[in-house]
C-alpha positions as a Python dict, from the first residue, in 0.01 Angstrom:
ca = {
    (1, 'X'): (0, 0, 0),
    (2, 'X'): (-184, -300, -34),
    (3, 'X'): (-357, -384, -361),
    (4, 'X'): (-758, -262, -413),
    (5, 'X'): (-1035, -415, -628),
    (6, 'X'): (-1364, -231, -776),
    (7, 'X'): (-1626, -403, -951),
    (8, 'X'): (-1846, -408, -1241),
    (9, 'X'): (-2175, -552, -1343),
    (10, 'X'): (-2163, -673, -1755),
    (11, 'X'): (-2482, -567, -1978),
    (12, 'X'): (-2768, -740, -2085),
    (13, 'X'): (-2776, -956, -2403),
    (14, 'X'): (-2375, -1052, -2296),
    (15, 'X'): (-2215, -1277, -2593),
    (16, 'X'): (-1883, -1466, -2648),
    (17, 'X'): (-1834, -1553, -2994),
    (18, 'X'): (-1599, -1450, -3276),
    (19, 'X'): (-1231, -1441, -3154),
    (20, 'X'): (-1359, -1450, -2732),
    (21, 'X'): (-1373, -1074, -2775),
    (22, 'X'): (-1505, -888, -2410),
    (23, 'X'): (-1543, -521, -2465),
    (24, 'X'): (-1690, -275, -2274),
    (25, 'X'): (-1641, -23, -1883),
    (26, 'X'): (-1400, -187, -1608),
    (27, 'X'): (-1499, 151, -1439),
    (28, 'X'): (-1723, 434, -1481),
    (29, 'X'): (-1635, 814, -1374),
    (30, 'X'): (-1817, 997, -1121),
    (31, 'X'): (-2056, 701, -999),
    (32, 'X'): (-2006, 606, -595),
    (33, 'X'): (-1968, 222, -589),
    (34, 'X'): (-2106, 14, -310),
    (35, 'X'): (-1842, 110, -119),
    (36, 'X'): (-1883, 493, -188),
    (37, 'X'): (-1598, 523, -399),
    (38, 'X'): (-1610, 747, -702),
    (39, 'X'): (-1321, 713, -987),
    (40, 'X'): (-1256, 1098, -1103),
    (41, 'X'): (-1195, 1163, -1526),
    (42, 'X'): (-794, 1098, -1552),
    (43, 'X'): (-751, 911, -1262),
    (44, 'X'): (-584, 631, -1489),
    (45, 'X'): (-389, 849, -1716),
    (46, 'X'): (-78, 809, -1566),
    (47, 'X'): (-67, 441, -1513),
    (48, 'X'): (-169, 394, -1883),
    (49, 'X'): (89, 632, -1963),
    (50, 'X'): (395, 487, -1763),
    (51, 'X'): (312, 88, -1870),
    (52, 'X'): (274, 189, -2227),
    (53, 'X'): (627, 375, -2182),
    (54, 'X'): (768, 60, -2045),
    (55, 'X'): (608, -188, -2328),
    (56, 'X'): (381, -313, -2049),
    (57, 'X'): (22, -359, -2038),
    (58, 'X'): (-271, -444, -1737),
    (59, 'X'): (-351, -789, -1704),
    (60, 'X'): (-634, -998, -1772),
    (61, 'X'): (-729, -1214, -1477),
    (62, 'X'): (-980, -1483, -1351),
    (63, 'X'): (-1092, -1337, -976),
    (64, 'X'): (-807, -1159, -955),
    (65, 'X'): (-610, -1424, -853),
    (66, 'X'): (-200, -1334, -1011),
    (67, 'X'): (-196, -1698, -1105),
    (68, 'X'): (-479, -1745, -1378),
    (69, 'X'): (-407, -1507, -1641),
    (70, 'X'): (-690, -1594, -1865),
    (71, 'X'): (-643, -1340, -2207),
    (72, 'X'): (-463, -979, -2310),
    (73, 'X'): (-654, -656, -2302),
    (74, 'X'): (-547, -535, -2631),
    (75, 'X'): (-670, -207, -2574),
    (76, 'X'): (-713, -2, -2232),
    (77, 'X'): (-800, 366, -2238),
    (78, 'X'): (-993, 627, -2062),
    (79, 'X'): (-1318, 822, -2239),
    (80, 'X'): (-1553, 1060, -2124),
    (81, 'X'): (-1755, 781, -1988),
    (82, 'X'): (-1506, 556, -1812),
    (83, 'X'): (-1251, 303, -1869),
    (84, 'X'): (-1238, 102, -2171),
    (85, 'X'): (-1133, -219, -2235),
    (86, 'X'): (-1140, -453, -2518),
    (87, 'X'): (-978, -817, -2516),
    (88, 'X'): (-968, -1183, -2558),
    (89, 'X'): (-994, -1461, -2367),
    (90, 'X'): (-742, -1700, -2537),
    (91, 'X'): (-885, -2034, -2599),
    (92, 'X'): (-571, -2256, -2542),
    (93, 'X'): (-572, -2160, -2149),
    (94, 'X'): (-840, -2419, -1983),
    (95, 'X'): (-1000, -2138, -1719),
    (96, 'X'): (-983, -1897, -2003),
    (97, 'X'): (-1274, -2154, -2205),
    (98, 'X'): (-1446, -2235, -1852),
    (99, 'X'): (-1523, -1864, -1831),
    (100, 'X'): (-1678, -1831, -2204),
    (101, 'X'): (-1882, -2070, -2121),
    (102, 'X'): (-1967, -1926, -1798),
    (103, 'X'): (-2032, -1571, -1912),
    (104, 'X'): (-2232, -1715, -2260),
    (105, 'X'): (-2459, -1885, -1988),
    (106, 'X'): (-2503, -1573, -1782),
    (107, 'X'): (-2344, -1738, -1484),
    (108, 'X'): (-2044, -1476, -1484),
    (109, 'X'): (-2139, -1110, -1527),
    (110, 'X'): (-1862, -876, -1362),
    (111, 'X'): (-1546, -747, -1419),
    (112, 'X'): (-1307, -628, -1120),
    (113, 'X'): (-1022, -336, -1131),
    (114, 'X'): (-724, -421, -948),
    (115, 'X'): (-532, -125, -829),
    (116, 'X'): (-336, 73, -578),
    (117, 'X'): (-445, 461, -513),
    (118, 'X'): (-240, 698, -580),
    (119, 'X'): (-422, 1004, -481),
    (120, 'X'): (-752, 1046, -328),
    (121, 'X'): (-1007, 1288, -142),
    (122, 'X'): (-1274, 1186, 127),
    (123, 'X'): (-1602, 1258, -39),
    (124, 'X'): (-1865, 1162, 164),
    (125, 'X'): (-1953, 831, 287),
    (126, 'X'): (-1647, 744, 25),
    (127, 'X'): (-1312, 849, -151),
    (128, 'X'): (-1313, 1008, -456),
    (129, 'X'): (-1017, 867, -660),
    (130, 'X'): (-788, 1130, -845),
    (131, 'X'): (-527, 872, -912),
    (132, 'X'): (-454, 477, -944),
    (133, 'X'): (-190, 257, -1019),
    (134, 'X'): (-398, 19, -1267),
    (135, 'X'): (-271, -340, -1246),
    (136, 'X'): (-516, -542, -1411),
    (137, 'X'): (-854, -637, -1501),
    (138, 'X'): (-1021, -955, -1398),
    (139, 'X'): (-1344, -1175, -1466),
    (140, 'X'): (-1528, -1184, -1178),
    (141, 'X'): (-1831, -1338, -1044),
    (142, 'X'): (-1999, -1048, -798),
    (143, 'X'): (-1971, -713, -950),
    (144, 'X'): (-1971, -381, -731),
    (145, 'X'): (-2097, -133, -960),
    (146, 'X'): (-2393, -245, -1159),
    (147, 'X'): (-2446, 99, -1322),
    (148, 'X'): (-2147, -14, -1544),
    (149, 'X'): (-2222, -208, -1845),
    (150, 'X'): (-2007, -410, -2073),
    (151, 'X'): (-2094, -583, -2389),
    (152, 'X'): (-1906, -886, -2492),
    (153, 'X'): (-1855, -987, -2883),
    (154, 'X'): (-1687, -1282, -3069),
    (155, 'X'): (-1751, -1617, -3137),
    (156, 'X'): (-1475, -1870, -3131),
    (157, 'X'): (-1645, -2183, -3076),
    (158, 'X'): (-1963, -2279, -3256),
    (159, 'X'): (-2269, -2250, -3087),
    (160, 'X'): (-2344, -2616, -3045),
    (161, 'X'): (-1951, -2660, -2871),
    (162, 'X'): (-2063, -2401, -2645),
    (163, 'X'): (-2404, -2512, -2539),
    (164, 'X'): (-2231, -2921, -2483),
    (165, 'X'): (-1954, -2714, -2314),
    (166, 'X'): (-2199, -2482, -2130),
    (167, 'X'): (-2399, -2817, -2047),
    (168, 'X'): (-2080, -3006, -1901),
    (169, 'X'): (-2006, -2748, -1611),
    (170, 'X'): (-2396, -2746, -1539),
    (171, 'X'): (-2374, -3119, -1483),
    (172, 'X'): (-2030, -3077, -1288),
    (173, 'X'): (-2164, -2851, -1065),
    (174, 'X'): (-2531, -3032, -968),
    (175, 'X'): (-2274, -3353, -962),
    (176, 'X'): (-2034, -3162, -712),
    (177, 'X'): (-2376, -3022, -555),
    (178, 'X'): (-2498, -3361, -435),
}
């Protein structure tokens, strides 16, 4: 079974301060992505269940790529609405302060579920998901489900750091640009 992403849009008025905290929905219940997809209530119970059992937890990843863990999600859970998460992006890890600045600046506004299904119906144009194997998490730049909102909190670098940082990668980029 080959491993499957969703995506999510984050909410207006997005921050990064105090501690790099992100917290808000990686997934919503009961709304049809892009794709058509629709997560069902419990549909993560399991996995949560099973890497909790074995003192494991879902990774926090830059475009879901395996080899740029970026921060922990300290806390993953299901809710009526959807799946919570709350984490931080750890400051010593290079990509980890490229994408505060990034998301401070509005230039990143998605997160991205990486996981393998379990057990679905066909719904529709879509599947409706009963049950996935939840792997990780990731920052990512195009989201799939903008319904889904996430607010970010925490401030670990002072305001003026993250403007001159925030102001670097702007100047990178038009310099890479032409």
């Amino acid at each position: 079974m080959e491993l499957e992403r969703k995506f999510m849009q984050f909410g207006e008025g997005l921050e990064v301060s105090e501690g790099s905290v992100i917290a808000g929905y990686a997934s919503l219940f009961d709304v049809a992505d892009q794709g058509g997809d629709q997560v069902a209530a419990g549909a993560y119970a399991a996995s949560l269940a099973r890497l909790k059992a074995e003192g494991r937890s879902v990774k926090m990843l830059w475009q879901h790529d395996p080899a740029r863990p970026i921060g922990v999600w300290d806390e993953v859970k299901e809710d009526a609405r959807g799946l919570y998460v709350k984490g931080r992006l750890l400051s010593d890890v290079a990509q980890a302060r490229e994408a505060m600045a990034l998301v401070e600046a509005g230039a990143i506004d998605g997160l991205s579920i990486g996981y393998r299904t379990k057990q679905a119906t066909k719904d529709g144009a879509g599947r409706r998901l009963v049950e996935v194997d939840l792997w990780e998490v990731s920052l990512v730049t195009f989201p799939m489900l903008p319904e889904a909102r996430v607010a970010a909190k925490g401030d670990a670098l002072a305001d003026g750091e993250l403007r001159e940082m925030t102001a670097a990668l702007e100047a990178a980029r038009q310099e890479m640009a032409g």
